[in-house]
ZATORSE-748605 format. One line per 10 residues: number of its first residue (from 1); their letters; for each residue y, x, z of N, C-alpha, C, CB. Coordinates in pm, 1 decimal. Glycine has a CB too. Layout:
BEGIN
NUM) A) Y:X:Z:Y:X:Z:Y:X:Z:Y:X:Z; ...
END
This chain:
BEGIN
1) XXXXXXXXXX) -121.3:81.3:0.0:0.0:0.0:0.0:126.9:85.0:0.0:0.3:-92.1:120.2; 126.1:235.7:88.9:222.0:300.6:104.0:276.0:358.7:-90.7:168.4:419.5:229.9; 155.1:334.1:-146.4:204.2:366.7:-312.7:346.2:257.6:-391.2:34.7:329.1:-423.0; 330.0:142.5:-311.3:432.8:69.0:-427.4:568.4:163.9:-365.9:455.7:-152.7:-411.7; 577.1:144.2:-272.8:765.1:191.6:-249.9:758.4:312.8:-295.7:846.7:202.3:-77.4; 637.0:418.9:-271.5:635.1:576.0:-337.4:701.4:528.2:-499.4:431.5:663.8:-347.4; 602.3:426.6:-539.0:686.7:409.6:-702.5:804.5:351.6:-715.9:617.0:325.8:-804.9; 893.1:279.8:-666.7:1013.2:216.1:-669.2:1075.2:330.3:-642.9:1039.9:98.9:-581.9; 1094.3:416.9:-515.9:1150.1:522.4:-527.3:1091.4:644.8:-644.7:1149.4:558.2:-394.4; 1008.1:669.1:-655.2:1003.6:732.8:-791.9:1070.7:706.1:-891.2:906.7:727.4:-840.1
11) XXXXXXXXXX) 1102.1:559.3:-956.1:1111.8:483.2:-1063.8:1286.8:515.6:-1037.2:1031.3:311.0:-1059.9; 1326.7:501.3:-915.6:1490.3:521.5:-886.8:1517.2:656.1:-942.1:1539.6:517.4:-715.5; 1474.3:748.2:-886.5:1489.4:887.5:-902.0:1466.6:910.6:-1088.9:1360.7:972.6:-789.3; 1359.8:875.8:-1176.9:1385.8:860.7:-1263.2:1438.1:835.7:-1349.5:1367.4:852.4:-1264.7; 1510.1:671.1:-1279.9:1627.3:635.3:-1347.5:1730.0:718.2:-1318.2:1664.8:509.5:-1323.6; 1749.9:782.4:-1289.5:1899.9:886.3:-1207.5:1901.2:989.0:-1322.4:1865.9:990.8:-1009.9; 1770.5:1024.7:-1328.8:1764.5:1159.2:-1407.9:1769.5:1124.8:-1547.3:1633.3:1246.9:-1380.2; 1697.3:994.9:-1595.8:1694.7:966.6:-1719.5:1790.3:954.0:-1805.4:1646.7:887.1:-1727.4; 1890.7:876.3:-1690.9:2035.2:819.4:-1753.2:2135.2:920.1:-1737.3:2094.6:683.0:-1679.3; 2127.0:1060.9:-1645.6:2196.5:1125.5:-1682.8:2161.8:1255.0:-1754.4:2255.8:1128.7:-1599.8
21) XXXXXXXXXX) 2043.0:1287.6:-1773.6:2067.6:1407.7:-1862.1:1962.3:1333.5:-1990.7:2010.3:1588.8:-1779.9; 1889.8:1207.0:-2069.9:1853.1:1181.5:-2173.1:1999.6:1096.4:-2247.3:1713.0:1109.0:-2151.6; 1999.3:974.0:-2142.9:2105.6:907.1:-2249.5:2219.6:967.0:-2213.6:2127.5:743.8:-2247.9; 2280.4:1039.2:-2164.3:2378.6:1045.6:-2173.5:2423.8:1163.2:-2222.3:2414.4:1011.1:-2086.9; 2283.7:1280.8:-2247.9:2280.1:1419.2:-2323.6:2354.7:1475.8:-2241.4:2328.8:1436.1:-2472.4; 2332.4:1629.6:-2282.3:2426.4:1747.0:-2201.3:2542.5:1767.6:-2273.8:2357.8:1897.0:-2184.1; 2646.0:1832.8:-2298.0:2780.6:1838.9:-2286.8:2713.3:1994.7:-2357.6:2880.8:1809.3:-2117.7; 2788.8:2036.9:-2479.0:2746.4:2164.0:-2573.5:2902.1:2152.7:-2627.7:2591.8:2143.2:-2710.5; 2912.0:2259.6:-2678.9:3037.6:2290.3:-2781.2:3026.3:2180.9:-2896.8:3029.0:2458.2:-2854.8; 2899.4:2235.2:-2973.5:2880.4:2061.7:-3075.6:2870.0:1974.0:-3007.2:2753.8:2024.3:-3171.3
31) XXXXXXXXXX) 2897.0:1870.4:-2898.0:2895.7:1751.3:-2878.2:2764.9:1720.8:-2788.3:2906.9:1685.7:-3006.2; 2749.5:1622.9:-2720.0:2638.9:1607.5:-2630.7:2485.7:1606.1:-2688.0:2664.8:1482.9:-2561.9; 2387.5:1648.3:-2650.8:2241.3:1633.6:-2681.2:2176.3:1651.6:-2593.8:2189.1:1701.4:-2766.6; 2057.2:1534.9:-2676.3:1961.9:1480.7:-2571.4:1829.4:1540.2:-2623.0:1959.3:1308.1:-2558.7; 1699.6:1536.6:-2552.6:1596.6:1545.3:-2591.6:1527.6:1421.6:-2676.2:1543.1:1582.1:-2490.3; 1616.6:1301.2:-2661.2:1606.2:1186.2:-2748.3:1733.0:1136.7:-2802.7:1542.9:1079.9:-2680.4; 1767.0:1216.2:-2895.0:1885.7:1145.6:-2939.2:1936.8:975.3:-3022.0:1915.5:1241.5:-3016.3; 1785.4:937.3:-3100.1:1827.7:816.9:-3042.4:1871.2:704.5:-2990.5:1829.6:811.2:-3035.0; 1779.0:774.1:-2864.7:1813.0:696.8:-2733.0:1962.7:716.1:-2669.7:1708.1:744.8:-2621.1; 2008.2:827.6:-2698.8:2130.8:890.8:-2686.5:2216.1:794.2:-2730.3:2145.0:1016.3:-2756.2
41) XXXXXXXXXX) 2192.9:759.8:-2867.5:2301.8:754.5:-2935.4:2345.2:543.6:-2908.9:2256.1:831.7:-3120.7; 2215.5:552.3:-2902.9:2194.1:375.3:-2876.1:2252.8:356.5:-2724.7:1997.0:312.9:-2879.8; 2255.8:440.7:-2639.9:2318.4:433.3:-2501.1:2467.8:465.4:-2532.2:2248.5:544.0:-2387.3; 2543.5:533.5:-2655.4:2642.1:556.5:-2623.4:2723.5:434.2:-2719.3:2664.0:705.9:-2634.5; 2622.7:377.6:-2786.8:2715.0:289.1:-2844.7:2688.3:139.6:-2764.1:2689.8:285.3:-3015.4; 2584.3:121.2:-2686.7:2609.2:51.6:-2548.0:2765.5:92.4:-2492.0:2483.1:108.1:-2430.0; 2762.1:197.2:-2414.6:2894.9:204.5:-2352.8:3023.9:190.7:-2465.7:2900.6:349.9:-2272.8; 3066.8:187.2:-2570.0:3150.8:165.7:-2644.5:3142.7:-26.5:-2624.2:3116.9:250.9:-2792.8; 3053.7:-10.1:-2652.0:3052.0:-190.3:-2652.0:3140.8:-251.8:-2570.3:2917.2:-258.6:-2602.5; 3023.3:-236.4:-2438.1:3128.1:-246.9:-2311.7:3255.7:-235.1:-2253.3:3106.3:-201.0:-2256.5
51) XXXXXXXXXX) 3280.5:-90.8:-2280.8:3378.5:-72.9:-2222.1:3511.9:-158.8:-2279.2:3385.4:61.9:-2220.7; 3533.4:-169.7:-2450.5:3564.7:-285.2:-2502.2:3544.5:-418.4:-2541.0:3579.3:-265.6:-2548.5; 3457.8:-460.9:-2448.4:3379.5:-589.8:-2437.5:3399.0:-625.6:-2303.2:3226.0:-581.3:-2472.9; 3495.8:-610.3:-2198.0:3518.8:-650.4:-2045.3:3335.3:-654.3:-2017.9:3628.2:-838.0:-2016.8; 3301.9:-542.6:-1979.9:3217.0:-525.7:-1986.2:3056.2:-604.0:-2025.8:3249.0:-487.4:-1913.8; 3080.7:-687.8:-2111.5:2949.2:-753.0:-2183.3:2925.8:-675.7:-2316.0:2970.0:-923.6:-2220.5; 2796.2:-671.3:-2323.4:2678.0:-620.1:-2433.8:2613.1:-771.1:-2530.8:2519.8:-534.5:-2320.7; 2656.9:-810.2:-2648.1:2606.5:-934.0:-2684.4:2458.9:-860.5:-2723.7:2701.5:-1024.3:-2811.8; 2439.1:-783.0:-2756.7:2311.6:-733.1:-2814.9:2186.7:-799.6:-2676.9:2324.2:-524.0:-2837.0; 2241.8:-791.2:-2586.6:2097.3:-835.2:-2502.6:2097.9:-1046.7:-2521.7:2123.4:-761.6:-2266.3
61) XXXXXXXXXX) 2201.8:-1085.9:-2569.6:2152.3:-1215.1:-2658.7:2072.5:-1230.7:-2775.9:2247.5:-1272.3:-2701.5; 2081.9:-1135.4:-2874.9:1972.0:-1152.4:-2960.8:1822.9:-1089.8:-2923.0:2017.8:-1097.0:-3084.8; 1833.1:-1026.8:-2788.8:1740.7:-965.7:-2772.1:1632.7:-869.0:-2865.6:1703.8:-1044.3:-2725.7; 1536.6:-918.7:-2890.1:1458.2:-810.6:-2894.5:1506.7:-768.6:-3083.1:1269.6:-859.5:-2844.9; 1550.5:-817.9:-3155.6:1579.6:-813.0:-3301.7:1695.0:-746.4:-3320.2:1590.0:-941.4:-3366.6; 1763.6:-730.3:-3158.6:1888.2:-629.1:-3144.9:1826.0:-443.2:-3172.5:1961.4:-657.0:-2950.6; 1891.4:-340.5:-3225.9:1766.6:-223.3:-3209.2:1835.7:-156.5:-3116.8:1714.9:-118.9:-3345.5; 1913.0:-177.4:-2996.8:1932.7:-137.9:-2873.8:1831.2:-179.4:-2773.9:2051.5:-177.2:-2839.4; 1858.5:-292.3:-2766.8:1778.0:-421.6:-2656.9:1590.5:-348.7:-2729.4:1841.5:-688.5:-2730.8; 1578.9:-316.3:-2805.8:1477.8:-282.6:-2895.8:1413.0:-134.7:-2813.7:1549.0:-261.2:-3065.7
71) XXXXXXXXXX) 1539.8:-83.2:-2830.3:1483.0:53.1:-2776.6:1482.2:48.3:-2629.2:1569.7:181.6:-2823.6; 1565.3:-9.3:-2560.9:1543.8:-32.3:-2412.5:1453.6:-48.6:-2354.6:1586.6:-107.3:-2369.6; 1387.6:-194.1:-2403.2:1201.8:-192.0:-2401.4:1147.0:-97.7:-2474.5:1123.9:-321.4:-2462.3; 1124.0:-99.5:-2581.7:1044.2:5.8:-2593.7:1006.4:133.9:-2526.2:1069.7:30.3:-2673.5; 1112.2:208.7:-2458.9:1141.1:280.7:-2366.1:1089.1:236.8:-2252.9:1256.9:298.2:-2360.3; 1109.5:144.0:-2190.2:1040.4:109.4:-2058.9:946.9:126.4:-2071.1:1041.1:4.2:-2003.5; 840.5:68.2:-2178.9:701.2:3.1:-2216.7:627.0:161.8:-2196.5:689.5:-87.0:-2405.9; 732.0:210.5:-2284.9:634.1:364.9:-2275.0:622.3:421.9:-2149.7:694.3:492.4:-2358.9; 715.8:417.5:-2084.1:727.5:498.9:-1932.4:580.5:402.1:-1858.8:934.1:462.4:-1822.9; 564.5:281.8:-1895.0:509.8:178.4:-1827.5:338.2:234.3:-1885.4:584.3:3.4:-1878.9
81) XXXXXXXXXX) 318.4:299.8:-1974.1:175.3:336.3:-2042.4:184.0:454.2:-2006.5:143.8:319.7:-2200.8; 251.2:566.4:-1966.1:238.3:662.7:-1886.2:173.3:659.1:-1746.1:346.3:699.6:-1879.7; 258.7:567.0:-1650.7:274.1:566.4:-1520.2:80.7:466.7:-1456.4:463.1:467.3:-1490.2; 95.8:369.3:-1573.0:-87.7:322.8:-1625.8:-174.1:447.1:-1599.2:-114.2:284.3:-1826.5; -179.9:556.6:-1630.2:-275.3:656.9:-1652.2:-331.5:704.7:-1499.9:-204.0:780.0:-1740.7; -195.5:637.5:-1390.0:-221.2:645.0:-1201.2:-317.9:547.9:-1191.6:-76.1:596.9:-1080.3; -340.4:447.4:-1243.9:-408.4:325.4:-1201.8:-535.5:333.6:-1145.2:-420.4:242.8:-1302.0; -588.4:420.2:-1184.0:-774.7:425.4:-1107.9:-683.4:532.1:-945.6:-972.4:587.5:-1271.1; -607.8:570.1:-954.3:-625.7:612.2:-811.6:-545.0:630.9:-780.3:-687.3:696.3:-769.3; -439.2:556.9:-863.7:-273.0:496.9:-723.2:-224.9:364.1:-768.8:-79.8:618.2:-730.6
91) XXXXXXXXXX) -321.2:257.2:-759.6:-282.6:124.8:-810.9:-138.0:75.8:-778.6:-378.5:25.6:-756.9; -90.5:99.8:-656.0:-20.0:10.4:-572.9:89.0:113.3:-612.0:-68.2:-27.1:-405.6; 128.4:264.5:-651.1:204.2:303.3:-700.2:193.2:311.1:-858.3:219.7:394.0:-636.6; 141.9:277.4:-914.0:158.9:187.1:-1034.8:226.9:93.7:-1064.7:81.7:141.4:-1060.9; 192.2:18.7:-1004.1:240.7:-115.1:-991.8:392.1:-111.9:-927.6:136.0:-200.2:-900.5; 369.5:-32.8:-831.5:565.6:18.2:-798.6:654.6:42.3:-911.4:590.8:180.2:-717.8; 568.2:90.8:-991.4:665.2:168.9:-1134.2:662.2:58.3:-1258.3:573.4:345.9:-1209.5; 538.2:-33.1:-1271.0:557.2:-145.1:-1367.7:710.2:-268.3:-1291.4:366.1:-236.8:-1377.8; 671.0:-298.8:-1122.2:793.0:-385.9:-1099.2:928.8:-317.0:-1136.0:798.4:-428.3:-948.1; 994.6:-219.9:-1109.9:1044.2:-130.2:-1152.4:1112.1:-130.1:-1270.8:973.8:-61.9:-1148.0
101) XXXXXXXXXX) 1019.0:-121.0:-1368.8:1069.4:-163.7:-1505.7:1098.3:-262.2:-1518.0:1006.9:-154.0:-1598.6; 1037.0:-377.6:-1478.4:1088.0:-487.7:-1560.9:1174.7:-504.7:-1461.8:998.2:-612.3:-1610.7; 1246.3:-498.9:-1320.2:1338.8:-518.7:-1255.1:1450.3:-444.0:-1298.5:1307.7:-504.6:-1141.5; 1434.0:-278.8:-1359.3:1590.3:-252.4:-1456.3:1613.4:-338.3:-1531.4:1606.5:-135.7:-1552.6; 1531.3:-370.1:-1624.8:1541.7:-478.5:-1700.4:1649.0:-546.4:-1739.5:1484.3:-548.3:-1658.4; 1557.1:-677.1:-1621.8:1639.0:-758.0:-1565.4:1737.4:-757.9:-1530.4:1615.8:-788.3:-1505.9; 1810.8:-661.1:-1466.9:1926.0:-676.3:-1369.9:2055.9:-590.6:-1490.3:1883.4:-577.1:-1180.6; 1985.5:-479.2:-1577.5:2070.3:-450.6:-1705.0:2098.4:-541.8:-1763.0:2025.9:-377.3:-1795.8; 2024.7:-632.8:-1799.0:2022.0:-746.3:-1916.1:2166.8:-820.2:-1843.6:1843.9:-868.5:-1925.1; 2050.3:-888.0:-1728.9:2172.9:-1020.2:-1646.6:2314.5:-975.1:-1657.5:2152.7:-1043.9:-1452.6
111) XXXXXXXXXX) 2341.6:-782.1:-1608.5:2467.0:-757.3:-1588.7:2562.3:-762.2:-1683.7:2473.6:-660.1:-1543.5; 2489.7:-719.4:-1781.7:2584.8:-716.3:-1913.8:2611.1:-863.9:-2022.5:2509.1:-594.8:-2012.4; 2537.9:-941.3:-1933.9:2581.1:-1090.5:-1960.6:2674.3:-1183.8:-1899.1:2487.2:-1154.7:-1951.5; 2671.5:-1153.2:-1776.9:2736.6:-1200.0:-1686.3:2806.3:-1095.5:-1573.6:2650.1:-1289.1:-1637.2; 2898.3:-1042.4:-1613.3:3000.3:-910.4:-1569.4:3031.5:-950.1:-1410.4:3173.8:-900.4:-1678.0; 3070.9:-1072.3:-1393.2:3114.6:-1065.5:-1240.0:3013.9:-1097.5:-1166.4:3225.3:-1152.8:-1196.8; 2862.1:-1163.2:-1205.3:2742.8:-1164.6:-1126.9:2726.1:-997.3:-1091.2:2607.4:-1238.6:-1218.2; 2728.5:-878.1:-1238.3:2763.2:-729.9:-1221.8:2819.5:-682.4:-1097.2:2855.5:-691.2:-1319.0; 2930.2:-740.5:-1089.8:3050.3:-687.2:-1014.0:3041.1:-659.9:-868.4:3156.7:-777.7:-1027.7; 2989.3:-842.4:-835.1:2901.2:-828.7:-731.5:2780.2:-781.5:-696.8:2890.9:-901.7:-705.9
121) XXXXXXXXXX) 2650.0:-784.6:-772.4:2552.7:-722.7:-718.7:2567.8:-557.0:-770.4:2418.7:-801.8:-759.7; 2604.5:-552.3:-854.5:2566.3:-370.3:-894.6:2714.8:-361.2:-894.9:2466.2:-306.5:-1076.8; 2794.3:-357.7:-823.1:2925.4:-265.3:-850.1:2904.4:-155.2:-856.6:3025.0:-264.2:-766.6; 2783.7:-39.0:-836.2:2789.9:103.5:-891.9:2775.0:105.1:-1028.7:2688.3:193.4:-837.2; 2725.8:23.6:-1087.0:2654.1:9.0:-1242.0:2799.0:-60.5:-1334.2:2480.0:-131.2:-1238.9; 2873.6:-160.5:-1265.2:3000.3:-173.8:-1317.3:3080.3:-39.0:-1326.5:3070.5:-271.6:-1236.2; 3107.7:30.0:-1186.4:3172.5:187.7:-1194.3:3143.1:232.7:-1294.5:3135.2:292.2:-1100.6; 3003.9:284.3:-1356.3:2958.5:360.0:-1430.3:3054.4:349.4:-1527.9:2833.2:341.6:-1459.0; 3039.3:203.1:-1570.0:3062.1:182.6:-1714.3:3273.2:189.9:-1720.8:2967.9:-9.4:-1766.6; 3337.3:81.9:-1610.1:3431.4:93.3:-1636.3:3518.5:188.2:-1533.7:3459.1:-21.1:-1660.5
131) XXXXXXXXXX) 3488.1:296.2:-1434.6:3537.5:357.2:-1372.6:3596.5:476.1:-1477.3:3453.5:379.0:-1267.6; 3681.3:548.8:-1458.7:3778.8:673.1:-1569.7:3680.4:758.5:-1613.3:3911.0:785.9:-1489.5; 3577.8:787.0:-1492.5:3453.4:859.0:-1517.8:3354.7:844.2:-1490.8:3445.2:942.1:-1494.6; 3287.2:811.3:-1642.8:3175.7:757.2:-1676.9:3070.6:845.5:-1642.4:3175.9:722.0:-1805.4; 3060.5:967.4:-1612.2:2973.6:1096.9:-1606.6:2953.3:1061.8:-1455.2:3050.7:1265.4:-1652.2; 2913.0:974.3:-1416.1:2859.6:944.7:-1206.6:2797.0:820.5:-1249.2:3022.2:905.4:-1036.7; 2764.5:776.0:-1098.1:2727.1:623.3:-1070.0:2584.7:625.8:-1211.4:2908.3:481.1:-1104.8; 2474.3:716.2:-1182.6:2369.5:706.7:-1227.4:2244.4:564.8:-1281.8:2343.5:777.3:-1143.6; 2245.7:598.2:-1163.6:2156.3:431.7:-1057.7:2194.9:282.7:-1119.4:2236.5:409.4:-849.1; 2113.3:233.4:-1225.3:2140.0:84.6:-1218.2:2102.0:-0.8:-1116.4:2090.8:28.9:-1315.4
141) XXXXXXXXXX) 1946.7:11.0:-1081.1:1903.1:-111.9:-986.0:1939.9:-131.0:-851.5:1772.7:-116.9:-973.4; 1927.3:6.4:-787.9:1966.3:43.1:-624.6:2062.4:191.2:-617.8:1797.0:73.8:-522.5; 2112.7:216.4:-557.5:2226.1:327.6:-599.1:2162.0:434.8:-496.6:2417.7:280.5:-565.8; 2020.5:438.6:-479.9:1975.0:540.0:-369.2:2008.1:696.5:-413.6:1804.0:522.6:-343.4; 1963.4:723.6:-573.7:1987.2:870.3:-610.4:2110.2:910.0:-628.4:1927.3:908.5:-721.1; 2168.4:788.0:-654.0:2337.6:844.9:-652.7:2370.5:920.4:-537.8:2453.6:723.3:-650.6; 2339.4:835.0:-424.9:2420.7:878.5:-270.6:2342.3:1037.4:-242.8:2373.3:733.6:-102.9; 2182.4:1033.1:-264.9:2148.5:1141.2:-234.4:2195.0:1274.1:-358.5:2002.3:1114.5:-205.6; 2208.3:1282.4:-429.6:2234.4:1363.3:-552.5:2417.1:1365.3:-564.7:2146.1:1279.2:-701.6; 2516.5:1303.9:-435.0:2614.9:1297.9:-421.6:2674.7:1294.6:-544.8:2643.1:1371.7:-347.2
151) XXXXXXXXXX) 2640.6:1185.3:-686.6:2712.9:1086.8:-797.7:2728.4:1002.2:-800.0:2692.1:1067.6:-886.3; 2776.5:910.2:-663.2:2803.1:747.5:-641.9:2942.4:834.4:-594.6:2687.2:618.2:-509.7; 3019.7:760.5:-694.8:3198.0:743.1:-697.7:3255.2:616.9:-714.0:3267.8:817.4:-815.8; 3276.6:574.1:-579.0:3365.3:431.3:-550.9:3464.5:440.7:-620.2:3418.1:397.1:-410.1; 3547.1:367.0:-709.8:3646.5:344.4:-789.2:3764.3:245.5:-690.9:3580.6:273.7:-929.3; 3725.5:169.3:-653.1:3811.4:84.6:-601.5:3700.6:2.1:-453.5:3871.8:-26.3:-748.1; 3793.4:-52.8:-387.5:3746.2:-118.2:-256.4:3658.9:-247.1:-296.0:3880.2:-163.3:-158.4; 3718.0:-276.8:-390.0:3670.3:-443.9:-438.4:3488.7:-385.1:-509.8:3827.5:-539.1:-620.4; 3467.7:-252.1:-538.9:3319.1:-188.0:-595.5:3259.0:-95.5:-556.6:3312.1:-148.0:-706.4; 3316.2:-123.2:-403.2:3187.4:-54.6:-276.6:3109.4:-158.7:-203.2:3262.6:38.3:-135.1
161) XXXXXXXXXX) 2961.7:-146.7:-256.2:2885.3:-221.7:-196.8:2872.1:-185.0:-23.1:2760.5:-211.3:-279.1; 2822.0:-266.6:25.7:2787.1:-323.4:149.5:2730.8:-166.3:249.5:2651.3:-460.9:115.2; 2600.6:-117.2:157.4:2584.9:-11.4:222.9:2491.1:95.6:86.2:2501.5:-57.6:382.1; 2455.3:188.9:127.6:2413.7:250.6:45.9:2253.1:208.9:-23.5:2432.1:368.0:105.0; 2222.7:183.1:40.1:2109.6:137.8:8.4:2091.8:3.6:-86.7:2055.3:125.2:125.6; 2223.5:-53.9:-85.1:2251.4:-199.3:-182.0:2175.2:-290.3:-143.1:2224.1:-196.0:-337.3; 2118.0:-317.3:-26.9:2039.5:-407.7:-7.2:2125.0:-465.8:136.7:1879.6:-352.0:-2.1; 2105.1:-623.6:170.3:2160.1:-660.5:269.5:2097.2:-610.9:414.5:2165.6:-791.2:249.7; 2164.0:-589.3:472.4:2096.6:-539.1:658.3:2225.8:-580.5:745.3:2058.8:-314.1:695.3; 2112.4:-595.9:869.5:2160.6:-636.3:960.4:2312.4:-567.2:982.6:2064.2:-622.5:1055.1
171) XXXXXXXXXX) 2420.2:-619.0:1037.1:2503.6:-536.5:1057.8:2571.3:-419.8:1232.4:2584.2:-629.5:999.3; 2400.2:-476.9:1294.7:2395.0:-345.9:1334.2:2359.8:-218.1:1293.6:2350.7:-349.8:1401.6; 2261.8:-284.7:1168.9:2219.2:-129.8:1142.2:2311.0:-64.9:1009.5:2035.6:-124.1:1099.7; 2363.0:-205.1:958.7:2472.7:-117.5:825.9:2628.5:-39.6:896.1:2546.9:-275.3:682.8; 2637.5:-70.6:968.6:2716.8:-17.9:1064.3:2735.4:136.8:1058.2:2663.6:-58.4:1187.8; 2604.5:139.3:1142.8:2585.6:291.2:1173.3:2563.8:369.5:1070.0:2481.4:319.8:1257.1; 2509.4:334.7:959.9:2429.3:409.3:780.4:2554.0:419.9:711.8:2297.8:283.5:656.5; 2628.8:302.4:768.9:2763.7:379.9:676.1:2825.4:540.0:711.8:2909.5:276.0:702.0; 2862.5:489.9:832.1:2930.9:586.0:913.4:2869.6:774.5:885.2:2897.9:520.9:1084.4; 2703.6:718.0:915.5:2678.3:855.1:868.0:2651.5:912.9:756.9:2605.6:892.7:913.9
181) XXXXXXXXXX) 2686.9:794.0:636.6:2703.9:851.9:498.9:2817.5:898.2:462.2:2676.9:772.1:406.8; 2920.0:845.0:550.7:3040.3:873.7:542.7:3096.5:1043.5:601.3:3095.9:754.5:616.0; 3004.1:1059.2:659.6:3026.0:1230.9:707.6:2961.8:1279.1:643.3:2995.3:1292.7:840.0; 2803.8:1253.9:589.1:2746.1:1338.7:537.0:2749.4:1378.5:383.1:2647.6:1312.7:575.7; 2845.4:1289.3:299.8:2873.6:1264.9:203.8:3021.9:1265.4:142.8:2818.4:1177.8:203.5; 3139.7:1312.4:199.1:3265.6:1262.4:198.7:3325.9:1218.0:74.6:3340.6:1348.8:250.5; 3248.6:1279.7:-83.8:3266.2:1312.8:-174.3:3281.2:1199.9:-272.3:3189.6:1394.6:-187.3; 3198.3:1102.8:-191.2:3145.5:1001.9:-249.1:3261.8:849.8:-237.6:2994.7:991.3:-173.0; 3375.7:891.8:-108.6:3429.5:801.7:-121.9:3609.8:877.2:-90.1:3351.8:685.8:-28.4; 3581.0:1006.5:-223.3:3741.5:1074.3:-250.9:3841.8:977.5:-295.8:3745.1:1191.1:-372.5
191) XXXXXXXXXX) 3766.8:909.2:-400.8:3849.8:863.4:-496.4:3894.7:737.2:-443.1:3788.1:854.9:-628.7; 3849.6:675.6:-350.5:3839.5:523.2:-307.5:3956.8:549.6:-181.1:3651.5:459.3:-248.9; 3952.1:679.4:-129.6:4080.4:718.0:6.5:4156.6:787.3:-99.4:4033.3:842.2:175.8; 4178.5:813.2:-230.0:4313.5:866.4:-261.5:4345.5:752.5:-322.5:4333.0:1000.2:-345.9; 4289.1:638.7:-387.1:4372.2:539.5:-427.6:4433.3:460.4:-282.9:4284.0:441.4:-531.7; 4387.4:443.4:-225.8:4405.0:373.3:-43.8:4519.3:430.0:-7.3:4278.3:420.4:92.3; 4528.0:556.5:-14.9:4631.3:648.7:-14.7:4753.9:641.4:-52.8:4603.2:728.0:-64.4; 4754.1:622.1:-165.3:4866.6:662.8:-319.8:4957.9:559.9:-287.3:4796.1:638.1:-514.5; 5086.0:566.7:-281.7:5201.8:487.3:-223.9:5198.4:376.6:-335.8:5358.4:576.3:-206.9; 5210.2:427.0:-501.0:5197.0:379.6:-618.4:5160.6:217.4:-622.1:5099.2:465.0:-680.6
END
């Protein structure tokens, strides 16, 4: 049983890494590259979309006949026939990594359909897209690798979630998780105390 969350957190950490050094390529004198360009290129004309689209993507309405929405799954599917090959002897972290997928999914799809459902549940995933800098805020589903890999950059007060973990808790215990993300991390909420700041 201890395998599904091993895969959800796996599947996080993946997504962290995927989205920042495949789609979003490395930074070269010629221009960014990926080991899938692509995928690259279909992620960067996602963010063009968006960013001039108040952040909606119509491509996840035509769905699958879209060849973004196309490659998105497809992409999952494959990670999803990889992570299959655990199944004789880590079912339950298998299965961490199939919910996983179809929960980016989901919550990519919904966001970029409905921007202020976005706003509220993934305000790191809104940052990404419409914060000055797009190069942070990794993490679509849960913003765990951001905070640890110190690339969750609060933009504004109104798109700092609740706690780091993005999930609701008690507020004795979000209390205290802030506080000590807040020392152990300061980096993470520069930009959110210099706008707080700025007389402007």
């Amino acid at each position: 049983m201890i395998g599904f969350p091993i895969g959800v957190l796996t599947s996080n950490a993946f997504e962290w890494y995927a989205h920042k050094h495949l789609l979003h390529g490395a930074r070269t004198p010629q221009g960014r590259k990926s080991l899938v360009p692509s995928t690259m290129k279909s992620h960067w004309t996602h963010h063009k979309l968006v960013r001039t689209g108040d952040f909606q993507d119509a491509g996840y309405v035509e769905g699958y006949r879209n060849w973004r929405t196309r490659n998105e799954v497809n992409s999952l599917l494959a990670l999803c026939a990889v992570t299959s090959l655990a199944l004789p002897v880590a079912p339950f972290f298998t299965l961490g990594t199939w919910y996983s997928a179809g929960n980016y999914f989901y919550k990519h799809r919904k966001a970029h359909l409905n921007p202020a459902w976005a706003k509220k549940n993934l305000p790191w995933h809104y940052d990404h897209h419409m914060n000055a800098n797009q190069d942070a805020n990794w993490c679509v589903t849960r913003p765990w690798f951001d905070y640890l890999m110190g690339t969750r950059v609060i933009s504004s007060a109104d798109l700092q979630e609740r706690n780091p973990l993005g999930i609701r808790l008690p507020k004795a215990v979000e209390a205290p998780l802030n506080r000590w993300v807040q020392r152990v991390s300061p980096r993470t909420f520069a930009r959110l105390d210099a706008v707080a700041t700025d007389p402007a």
